[in-house]
Residue frames as a rotation matrix with the C-alpha (Angstrom) as fourth column:
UNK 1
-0.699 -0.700 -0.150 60.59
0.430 -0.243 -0.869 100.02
0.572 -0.672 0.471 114.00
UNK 2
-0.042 0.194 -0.980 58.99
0.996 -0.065 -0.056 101.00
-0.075 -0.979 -0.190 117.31
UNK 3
0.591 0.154 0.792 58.20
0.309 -0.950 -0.045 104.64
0.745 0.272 -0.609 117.57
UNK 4
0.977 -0.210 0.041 59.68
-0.099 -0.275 0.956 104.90
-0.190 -0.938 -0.290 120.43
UNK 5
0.166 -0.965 0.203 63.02
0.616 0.262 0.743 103.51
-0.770 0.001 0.638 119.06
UNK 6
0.504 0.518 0.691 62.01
0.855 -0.417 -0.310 106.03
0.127 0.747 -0.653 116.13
UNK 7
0.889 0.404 0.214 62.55
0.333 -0.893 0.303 108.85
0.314 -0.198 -0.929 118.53
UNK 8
0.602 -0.793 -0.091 65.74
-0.175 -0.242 0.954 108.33
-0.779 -0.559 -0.284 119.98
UNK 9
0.184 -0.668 0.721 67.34
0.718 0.592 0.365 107.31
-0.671 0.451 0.589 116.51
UNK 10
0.463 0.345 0.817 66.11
0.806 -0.547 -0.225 110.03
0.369 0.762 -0.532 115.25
UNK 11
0.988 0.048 0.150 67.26
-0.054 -0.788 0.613 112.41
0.148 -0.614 -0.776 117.90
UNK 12
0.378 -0.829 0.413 70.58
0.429 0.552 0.715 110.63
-0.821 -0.093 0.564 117.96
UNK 13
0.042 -0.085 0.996 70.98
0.975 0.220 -0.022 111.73
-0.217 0.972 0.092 114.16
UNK 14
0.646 0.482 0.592 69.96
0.554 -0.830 0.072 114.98
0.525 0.281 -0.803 114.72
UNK 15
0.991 -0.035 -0.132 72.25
0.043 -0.839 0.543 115.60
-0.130 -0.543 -0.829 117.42
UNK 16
-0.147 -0.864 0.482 75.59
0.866 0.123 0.484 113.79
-0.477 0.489 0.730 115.77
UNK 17
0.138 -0.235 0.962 75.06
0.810 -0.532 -0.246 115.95
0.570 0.813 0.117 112.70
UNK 18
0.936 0.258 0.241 74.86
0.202 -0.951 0.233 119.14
0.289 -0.170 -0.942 115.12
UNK 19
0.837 -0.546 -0.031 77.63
0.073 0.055 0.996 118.29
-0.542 -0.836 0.086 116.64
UNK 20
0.334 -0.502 0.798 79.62
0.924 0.344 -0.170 117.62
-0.189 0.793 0.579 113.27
UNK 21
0.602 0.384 0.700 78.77
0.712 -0.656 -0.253 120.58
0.362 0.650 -0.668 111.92
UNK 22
0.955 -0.288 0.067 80.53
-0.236 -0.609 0.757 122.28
-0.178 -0.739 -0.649 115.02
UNK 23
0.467 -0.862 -0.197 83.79
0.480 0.060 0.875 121.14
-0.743 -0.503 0.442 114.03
UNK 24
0.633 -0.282 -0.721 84.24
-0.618 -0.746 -0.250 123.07
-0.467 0.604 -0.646 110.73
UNK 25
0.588 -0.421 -0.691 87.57
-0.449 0.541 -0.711 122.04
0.673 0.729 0.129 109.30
UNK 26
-0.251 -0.767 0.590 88.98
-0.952 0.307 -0.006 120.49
-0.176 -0.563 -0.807 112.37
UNK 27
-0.956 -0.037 -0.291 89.72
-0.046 0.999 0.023 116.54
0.289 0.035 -0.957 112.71
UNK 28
-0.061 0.839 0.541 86.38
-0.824 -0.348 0.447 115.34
0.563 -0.419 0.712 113.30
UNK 29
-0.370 0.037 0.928 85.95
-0.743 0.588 -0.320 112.55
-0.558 -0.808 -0.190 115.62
UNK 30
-0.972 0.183 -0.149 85.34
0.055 0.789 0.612 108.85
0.230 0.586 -0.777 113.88
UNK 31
-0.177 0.980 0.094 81.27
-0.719 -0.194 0.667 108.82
0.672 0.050 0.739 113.38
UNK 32
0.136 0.683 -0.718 80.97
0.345 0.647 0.680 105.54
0.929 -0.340 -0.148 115.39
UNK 33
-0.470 -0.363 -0.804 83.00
0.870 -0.039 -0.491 107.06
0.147 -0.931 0.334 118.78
UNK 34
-0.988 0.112 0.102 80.77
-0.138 -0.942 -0.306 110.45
0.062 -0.317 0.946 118.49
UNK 35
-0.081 0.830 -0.552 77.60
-0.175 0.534 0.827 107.92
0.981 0.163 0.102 117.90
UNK 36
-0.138 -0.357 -0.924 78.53
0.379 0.843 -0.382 106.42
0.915 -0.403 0.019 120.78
UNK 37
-0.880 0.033 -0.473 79.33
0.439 -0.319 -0.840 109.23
-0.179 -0.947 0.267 123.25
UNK 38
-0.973 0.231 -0.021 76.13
-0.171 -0.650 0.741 110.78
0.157 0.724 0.672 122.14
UNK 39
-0.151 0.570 -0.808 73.96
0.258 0.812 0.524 108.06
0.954 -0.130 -0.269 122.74
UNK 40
-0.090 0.282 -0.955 74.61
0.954 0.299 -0.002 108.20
0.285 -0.912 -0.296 126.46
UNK 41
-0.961 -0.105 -0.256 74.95
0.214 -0.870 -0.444 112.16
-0.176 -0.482 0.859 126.80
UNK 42
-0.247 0.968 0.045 70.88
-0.758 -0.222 0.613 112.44
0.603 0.117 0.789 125.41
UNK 43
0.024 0.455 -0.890 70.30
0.242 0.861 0.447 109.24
0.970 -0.227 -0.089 127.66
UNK 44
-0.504 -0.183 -0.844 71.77
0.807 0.248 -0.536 110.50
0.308 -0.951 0.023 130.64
UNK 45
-0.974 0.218 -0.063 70.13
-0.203 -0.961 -0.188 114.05
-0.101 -0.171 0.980 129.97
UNK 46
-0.725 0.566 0.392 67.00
0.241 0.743 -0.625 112.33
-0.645 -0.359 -0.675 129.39
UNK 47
-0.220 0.589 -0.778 66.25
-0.292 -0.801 -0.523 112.54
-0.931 0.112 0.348 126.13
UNK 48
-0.842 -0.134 -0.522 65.48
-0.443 0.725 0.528 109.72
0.308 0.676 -0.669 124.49
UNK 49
-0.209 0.962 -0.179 61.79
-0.461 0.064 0.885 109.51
0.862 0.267 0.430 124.99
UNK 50
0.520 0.468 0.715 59.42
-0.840 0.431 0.329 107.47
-0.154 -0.771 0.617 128.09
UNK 51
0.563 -0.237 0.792 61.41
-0.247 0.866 0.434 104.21
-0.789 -0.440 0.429 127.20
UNK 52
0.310 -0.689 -0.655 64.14
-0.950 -0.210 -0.229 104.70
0.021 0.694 -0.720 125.85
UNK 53
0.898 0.085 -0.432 65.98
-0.197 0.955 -0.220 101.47
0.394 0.283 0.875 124.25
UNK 54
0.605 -0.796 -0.022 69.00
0.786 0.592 0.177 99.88
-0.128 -0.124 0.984 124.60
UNK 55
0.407 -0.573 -0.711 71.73
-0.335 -0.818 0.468 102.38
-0.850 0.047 -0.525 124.06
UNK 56
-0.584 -0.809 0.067 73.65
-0.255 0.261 0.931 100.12
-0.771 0.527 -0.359 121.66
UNK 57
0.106 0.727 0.678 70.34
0.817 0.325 -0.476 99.31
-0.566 0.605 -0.560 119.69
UNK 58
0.725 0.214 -0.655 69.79
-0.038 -0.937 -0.347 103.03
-0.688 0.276 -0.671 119.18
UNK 59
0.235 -0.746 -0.623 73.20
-0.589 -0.619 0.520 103.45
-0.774 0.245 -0.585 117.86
UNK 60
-0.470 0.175 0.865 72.86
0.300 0.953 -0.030 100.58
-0.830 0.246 -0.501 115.87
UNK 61
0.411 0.910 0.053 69.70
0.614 -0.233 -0.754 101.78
-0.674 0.343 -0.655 114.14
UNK 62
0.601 -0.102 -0.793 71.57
-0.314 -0.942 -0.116 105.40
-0.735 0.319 -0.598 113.26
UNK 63
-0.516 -0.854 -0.064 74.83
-0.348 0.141 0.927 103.19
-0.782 0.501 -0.370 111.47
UNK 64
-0.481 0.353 0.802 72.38
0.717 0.685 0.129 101.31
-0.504 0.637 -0.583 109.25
UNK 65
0.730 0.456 -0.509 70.54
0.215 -0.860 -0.462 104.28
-0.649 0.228 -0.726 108.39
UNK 66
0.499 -0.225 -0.837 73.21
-0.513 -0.855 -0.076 105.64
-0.698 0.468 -0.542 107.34
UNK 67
-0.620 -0.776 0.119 75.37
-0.289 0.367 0.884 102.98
-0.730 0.514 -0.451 106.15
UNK 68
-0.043 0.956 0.291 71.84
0.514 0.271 -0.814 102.27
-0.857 0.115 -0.503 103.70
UNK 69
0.864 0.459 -0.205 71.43
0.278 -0.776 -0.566 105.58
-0.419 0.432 -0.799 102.30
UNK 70
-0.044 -0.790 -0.612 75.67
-0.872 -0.268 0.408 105.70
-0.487 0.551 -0.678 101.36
UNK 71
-0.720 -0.474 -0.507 75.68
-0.675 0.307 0.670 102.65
-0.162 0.825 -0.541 100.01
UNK 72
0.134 0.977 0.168 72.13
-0.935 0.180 -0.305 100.89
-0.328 -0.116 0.938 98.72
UNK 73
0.337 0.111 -0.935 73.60
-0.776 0.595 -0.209 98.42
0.533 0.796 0.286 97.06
UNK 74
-0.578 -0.618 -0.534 74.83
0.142 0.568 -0.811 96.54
0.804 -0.544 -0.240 100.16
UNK 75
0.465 0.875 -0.135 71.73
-0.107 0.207 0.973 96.16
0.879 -0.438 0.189 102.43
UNK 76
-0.907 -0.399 -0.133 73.22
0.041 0.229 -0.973 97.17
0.419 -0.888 -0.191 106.40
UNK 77
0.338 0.718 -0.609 70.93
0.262 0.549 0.794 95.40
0.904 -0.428 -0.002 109.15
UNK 78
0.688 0.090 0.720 70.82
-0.411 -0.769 0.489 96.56
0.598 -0.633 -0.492 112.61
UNK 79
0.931 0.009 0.365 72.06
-0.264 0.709 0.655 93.17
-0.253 -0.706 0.662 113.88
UNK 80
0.822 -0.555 -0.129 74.74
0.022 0.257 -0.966 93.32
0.569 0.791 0.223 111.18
UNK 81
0.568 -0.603 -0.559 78.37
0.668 -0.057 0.742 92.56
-0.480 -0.795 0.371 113.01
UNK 82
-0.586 -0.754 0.297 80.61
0.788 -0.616 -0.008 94.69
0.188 0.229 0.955 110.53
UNK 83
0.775 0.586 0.236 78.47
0.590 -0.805 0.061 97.77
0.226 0.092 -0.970 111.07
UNK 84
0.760 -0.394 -0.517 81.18
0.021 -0.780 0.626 99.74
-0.650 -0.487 -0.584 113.09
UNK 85
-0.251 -0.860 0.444 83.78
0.562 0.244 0.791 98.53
-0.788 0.448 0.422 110.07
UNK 86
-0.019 0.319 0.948 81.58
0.995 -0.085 0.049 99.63
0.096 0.944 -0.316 107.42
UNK 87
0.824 0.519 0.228 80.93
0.532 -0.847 0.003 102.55
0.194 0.119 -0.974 109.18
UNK 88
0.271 -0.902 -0.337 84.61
0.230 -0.279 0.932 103.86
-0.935 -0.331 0.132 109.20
UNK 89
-0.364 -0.290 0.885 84.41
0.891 0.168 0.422 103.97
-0.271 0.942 0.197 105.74
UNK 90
0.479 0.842 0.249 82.03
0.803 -0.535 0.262 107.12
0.354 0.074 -0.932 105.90
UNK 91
0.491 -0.578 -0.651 85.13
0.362 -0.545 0.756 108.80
-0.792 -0.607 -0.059 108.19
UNK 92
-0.491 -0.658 0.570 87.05
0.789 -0.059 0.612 109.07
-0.369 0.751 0.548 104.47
UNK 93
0.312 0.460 0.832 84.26
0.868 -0.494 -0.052 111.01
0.387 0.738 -0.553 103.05
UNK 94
-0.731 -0.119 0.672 84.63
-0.068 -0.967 -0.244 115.29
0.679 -0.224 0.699 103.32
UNK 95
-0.436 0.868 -0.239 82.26
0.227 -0.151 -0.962 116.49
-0.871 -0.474 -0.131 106.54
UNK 96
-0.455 0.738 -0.498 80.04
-0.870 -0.487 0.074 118.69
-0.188 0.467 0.864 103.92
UNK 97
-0.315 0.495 -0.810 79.07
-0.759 0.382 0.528 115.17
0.571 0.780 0.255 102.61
UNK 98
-0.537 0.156 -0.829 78.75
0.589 0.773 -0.236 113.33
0.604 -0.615 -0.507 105.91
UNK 99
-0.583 0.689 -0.431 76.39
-0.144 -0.610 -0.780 116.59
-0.800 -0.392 0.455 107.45
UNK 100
-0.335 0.772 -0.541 74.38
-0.923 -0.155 0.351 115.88
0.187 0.617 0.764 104.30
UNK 101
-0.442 0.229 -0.867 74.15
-0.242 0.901 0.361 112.18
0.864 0.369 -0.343 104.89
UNK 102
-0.635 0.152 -0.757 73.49
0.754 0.337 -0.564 112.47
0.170 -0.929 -0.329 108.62
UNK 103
-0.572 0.727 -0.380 70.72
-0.803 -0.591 0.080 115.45
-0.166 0.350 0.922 107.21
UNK 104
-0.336 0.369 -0.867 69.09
-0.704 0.513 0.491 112.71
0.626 0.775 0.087 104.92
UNK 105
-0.731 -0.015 -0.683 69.24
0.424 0.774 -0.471 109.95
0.536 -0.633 -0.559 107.76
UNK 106
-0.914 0.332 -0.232 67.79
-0.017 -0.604 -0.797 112.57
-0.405 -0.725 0.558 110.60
UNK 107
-0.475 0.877 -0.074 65.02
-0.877 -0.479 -0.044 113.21
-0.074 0.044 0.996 107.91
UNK 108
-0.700 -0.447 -0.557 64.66
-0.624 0.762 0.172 109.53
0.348 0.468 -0.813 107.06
UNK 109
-0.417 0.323 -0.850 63.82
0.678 0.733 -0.054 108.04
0.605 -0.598 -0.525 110.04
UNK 110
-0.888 -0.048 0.457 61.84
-0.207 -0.846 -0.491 110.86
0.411 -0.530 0.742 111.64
UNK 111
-0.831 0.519 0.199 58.93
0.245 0.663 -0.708 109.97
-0.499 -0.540 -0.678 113.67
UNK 112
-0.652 0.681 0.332 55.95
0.583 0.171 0.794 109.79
0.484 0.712 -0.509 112.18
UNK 113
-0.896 0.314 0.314 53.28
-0.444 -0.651 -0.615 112.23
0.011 -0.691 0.723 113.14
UNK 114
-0.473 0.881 -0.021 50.32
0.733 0.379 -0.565 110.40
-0.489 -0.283 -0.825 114.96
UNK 115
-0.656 0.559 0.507 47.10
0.642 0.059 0.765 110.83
0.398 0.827 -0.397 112.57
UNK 116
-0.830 0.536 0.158 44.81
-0.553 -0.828 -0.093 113.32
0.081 -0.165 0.983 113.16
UNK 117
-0.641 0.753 0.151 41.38
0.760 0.650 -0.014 110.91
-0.108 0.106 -0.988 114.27
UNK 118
-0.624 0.776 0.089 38.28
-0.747 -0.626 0.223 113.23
0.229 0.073 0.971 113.03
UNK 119
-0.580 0.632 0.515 35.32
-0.073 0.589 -0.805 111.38
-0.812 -0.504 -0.295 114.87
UNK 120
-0.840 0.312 0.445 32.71
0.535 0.618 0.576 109.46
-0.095 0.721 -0.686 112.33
UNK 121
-0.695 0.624 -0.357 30.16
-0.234 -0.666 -0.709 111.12
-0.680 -0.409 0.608 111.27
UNK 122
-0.355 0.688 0.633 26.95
0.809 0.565 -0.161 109.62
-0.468 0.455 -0.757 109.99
UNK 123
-0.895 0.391 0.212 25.27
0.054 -0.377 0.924 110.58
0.442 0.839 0.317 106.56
UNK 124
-0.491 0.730 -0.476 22.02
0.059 -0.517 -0.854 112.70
-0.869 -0.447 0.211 107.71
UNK 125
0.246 0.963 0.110 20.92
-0.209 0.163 -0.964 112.44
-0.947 0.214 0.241 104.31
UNK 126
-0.316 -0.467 0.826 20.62
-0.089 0.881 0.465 110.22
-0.945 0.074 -0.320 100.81
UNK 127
-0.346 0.587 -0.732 19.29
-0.938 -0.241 0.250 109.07
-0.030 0.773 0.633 97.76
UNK 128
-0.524 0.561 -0.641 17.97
0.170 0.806 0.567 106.03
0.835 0.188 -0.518 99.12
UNK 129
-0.056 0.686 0.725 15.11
-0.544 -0.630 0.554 106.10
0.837 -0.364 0.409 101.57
UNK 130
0.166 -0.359 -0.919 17.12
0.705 0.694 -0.144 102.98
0.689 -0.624 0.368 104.06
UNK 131
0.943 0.319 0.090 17.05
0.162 -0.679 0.716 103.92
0.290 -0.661 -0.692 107.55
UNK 132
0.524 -0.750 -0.405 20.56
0.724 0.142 0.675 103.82
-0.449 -0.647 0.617 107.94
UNK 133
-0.120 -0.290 0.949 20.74
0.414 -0.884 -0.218 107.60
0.903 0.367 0.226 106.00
UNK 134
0.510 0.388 0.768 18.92
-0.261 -0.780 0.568 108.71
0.820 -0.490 -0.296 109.26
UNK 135
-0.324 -0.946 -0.022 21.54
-0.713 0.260 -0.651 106.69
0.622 -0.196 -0.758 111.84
UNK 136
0.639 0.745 0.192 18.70
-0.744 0.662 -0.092 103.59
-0.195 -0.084 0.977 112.22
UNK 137
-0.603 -0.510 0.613 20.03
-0.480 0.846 0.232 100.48
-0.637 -0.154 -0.755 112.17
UNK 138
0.112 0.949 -0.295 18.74
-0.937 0.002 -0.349 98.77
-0.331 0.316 0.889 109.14
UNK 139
0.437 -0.122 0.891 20.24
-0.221 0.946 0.238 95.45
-0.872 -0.301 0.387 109.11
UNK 140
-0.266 -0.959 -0.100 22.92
0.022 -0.110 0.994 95.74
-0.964 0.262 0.050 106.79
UNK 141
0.583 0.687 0.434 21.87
0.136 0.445 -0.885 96.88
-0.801 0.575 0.166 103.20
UNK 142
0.167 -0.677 0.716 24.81
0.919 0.370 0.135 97.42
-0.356 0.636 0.685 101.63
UNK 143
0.774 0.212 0.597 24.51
0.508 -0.771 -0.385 101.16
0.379 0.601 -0.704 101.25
UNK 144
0.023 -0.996 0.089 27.43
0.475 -0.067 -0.877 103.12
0.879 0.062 0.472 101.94
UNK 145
-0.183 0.109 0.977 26.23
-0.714 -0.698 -0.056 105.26
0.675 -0.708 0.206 104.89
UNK 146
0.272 0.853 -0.445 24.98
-0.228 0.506 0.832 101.91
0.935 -0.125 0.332 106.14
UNK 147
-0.159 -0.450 0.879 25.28
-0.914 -0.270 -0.304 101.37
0.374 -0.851 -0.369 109.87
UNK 148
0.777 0.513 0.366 24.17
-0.567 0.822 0.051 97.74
-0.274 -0.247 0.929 109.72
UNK 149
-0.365 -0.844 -0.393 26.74
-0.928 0.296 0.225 94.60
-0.073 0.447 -0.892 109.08
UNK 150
0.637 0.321 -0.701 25.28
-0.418 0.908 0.035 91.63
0.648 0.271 0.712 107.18
């Protein structure tokens, strides 16, 4: 998956469950119709990253997530057509266990955090006496500091 589609599935996930959470023991809304409005209230507030996807992709993404992580043994695919059936099945569960699963998802698919790059830094000195300890070009000897490539 796209980082970008990362971000908004993730953010999606994060804000369903807040929302959940907010209803205590009232009726909660069916997960796919609070997916749904959701989707477009962080889209329209602009917050679904520099290029944000599809709307229905996103929301996509979040059912499989979750519909995954409740049931592994049945393998859900974004592209998958029962997704919004399957995911009605998840309405049955108690909230406590559908704010954990949409916890688990949120943490799931969180974006990855972009690597720290520490710039290269050349071996200044060795136990072999090959100029490529001193950052010489020595025409590739196979030493590990070497800066040469056979």
């Amino acid at each position: 998956m796209e980082p970008h589609h990362r971000h908004a599935t993730h953010r999606l996930l994060t804000e369903t469950r807040g929302r959940l959470a907010a209803h205590h023991d009232e009726v909660a809304p069916p997960m796919h119709a609070l997916l749904a409005h959701l989707v477009v209230e962080l889209y329209d507030r602009d917050l679904l990253g520099d290029r944000p996807p599809s709307l229905g992709g996103v929301v996509d993404e979040a059912v499989s997530c979750l519909l995954n992580l409740a049931t592994p043994q049945h393998v859900a695919r974004p592209f998958d057509e029962d997704l919004a059936d399957r995911l009605r099945e998840l309405d049955r569960l108690p909230l406590p266990e559908r704010l954990r699963l949409l916890e688990t998802a949120a943490r799931h698919i969180a974006p990855m955090p972009a690597p720290d790059r520490l710039p290269a830094r050349r071996r200044t000195t060795g136990l072999c006496s090959c100029a490529c300890n001193s950052g010489e070009f020595c025409g590739g000897c196979g030493h590990a500091g070497c800066g040469g490539r056979r």
